[in-house]
C-alpha positions in Angstrom: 0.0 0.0 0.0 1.2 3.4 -0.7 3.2 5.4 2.3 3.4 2.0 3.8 6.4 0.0 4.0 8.2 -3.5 6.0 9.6 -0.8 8.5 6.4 0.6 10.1 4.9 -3.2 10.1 8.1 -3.8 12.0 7.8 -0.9 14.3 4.2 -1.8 14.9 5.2 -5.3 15.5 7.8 -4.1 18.2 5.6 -1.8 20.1 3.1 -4.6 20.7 5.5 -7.1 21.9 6.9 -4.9 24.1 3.2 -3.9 25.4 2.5 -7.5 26.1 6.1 -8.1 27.5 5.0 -5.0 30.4 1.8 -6.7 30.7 2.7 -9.9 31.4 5.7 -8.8 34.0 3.4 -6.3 35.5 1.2 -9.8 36.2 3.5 -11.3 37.9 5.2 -8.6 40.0 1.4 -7.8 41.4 1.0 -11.5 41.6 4.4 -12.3 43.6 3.3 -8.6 45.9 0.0 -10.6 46.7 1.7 -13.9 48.2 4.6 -12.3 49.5 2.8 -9.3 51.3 -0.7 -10.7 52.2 -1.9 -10.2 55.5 -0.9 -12.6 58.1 1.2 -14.5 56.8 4.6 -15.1 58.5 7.9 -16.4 57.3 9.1 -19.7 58.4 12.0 -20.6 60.0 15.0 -20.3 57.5 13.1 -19.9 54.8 14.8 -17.4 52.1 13.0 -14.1 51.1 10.8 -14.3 48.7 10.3 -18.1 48.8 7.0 -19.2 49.8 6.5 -20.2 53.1 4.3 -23.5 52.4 6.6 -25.0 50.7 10.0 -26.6 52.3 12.9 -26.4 50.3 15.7 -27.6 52.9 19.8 -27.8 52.3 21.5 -30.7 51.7 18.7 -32.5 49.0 18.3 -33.0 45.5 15.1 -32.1 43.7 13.9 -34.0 40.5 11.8 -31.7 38.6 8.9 -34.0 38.9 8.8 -32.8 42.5 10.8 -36.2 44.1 14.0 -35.9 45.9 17.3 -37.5 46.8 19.6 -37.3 50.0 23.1 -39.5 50.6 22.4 -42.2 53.2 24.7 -43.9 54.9 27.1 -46.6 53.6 25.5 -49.8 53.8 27.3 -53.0 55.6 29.5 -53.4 52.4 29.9 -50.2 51.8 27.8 -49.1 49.0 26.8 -45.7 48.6 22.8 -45.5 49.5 20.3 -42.5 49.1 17.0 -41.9 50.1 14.6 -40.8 47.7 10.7 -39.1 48.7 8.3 -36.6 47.0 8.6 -33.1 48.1 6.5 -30.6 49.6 5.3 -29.2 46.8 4.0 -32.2 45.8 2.2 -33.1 49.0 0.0 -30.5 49.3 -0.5 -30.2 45.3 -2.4 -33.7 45.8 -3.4 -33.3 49.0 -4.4 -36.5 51.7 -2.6 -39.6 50.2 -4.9 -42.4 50.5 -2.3 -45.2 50.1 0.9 -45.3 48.3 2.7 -48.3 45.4 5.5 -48.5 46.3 8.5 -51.1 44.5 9.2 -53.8 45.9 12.7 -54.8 47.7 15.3 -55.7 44.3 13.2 -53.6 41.9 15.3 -51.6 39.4 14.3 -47.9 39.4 15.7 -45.1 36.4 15.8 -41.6 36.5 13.1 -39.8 35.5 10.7 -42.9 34.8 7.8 -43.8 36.6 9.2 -44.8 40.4 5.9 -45.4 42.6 2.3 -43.7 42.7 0.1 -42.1 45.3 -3.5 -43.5 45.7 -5.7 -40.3 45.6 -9.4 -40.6 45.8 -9.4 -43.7 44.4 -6.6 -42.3 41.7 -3.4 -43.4 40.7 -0.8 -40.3 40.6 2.5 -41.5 38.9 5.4 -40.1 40.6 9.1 -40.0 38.9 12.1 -41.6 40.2 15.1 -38.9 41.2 18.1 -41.7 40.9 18.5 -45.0 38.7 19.8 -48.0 40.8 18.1 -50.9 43.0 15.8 -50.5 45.7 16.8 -52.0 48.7 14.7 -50.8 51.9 10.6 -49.5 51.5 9.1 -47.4 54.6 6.9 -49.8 56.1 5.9 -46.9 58.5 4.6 -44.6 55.3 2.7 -47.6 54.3 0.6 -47.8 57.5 0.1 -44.5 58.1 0.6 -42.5 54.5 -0.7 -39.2 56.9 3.3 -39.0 57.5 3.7 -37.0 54.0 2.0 -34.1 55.4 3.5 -33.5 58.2 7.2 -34.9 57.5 7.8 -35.3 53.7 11.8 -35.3 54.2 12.2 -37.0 56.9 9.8 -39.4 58.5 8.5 -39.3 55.5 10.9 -40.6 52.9 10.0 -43.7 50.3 12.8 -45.7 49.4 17.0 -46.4 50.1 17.9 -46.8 46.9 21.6 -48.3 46.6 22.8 -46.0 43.6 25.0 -47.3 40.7 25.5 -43.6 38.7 25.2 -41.4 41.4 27.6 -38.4 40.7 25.5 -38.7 37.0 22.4 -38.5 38.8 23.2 -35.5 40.8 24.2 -33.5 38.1 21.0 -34.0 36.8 19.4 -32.1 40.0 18.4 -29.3 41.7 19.5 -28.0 45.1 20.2 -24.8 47.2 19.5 -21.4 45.4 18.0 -23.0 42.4 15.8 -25.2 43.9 14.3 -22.5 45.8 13.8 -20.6 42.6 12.5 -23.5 41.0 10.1 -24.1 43.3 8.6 -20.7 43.8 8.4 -20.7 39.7 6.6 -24.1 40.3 4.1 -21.9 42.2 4.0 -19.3 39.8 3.1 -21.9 37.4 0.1 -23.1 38.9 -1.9 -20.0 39.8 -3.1 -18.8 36.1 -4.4 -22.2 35.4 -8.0 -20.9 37.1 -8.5 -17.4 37.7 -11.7 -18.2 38.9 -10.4 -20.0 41.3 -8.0 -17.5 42.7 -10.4 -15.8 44.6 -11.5 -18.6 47.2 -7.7 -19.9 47.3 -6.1 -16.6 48.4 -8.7 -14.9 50.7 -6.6 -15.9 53.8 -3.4 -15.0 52.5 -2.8 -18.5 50.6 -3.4 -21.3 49.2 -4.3 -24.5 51.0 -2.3 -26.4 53.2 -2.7 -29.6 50.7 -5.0 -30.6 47.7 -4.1 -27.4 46.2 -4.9 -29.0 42.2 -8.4 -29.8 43.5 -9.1 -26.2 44.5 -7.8 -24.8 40.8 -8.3 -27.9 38.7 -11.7 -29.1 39.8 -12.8 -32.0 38.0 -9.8 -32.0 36.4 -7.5 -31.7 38.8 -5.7 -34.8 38.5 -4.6 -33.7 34.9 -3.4 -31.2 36.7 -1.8 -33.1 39.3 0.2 -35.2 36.7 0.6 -32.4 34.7 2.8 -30.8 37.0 4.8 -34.4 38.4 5.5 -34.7 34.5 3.6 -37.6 34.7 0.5 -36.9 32.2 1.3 -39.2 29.8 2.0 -42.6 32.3 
C-alpha cells in the first residue's frame, strides 16, 4: 500500500511485543506482591525471602523436577553408597491426603526420570518420577501404614525408598538444590496459579493457598490432569 512500508509493520510489531512483554511482568510482579505481602502470613523458620513459606525447600537434598527428591544415606554394611529418595513438599499439598501409596518392591530396578511409585488419591493413581537409577533396597513400612506421614514430615519421616545408587555423581548432576531449587520451586508456584483465575479468589482470601489438595481447589474435575501435569507424569 502506498506510504506504507516493511519498516512501520516492523515498528508496529515491536511496540506490541513490548506492550505485552509489560503486561505480562506487570502480572506477575502484582502476583508475587500478593503472596509475599498478604496479610498474616509469617515467614518460616529459614526460609529465604521471597520463597513461599508453604513450601519446604531444605539444604542438603536434590530435587527432580517431577517434584521427588534425593539425599546420601549412609554406607551400607558393604559399603555401597545408598540414598534416600521421597516426594517433596510441593508435591504433598498439590495432591493433597494420600490415600495409600505403590510402592516397589525390595530388588526392583528404578531409572531416573521414569515412573518410580504412585500415590492413591481418591481412588486415583498419581504417577510419581524416580530422582536416581539404581536398585531399591529398603521400603518405609511406617509410610505404608500411616501414608498421613507425608504431610506432616515429607523429608524426613517421610521418605519412600534407600535406593543403593550405581550412577550417582551422574544422577546428581541431573538435580536441583540450594539457590535454584528455591527458585525452581517458587516458579513451580507461579506456574500453577493462572491455570483458574476463577479459582483465585477462594484460594487466596486468607493469605494463601491451602495447606494440601491445592490442584483440586484450581483444577476441579480436572484436577488430577493437573496433578500429573505438574509431576510430568500426564502421559503414564
Amino acid at each position: 500500500m502506498e506510504g506504507f512500508s516493511l519498516v512501520d509493520i516492523y515498528s508496529t510489531k515491536g511496540i506490541e511485543y513490548l506492550i505485552a512483554a509489560v503486561f505480562f511482568f506487570g502480572f506477575l510482579a502484582l502476583q508475587r506482591y500478593i503472596l509475599t505481602a498478604a496479610p498474616g502470613r509469617e515467614k518460616s523458620e529459614g526460609a529465604p525471602a521471597g520463597l513461599p513459606t508453604w513450601f519446604r525447600v531444605p539444604e542438603g537434598y536434590g530435587f527432580h523436577q517431577g517434584h521427588t527428591w534425593m539425599k546420601t544415606d549412609l554406607l551400607s554394611p558393604n559399603r555401597e553408597r545408598l540414598v534416600k529418595v521421597g516426594l517433596d513438599d510441593f508435591a504433598q499439598k498439590l495432591i493433597g491426603k494420600v490415600e495409600a501409596i505403590d510402592l516397589p518392591a525390595v530388588g526392583s530396578r528404578l531409572a531416573q526420570g521414569e515412573k518410580g511409585w504412585s500415590l492413591m488419591v481418591d481412588s486415583v493413581a498419581i504417577p510419581m518420577l524416580s530422582p536416581v537409577n539404581g536398585e531399591v533396597v529398603a521400603v518405609n513400612q511406617e509410610v505404608l501404614r500411616s501414608p498421613e506421614v507425608l504431610g506432616r514430615d515429607p523429608y524426613g519421616a517421610g521418605w519412600l525408598l534407600k535406593v543403593k545408587s550405581d550412577r550417582l555423581a551422574a544422577d546428581t548432576r541431573n538435580l536441583l538444590s540450594g539457590k535454584v531449587a528455591k527458585a525452581w520451586m517458587e516458579t513451580s508456584l507461579e506456574n500453577l496459579l493462572p491455570t483458574r483465575h476463577e479459582a483465585l479468589g477462594p484460594v487466596m482470601q486468607d493469605g494463601g493457598l491451602p495447606l494440601e489438595g491445592i490442584a483440586r481447589v484450581l483444577g476441579g474435575d480436572e484436577w488430577a490432569d493437573l496433578a500429573k501435569a505438574h509431576l510430568l507424569t500426564d502421559g503414564e
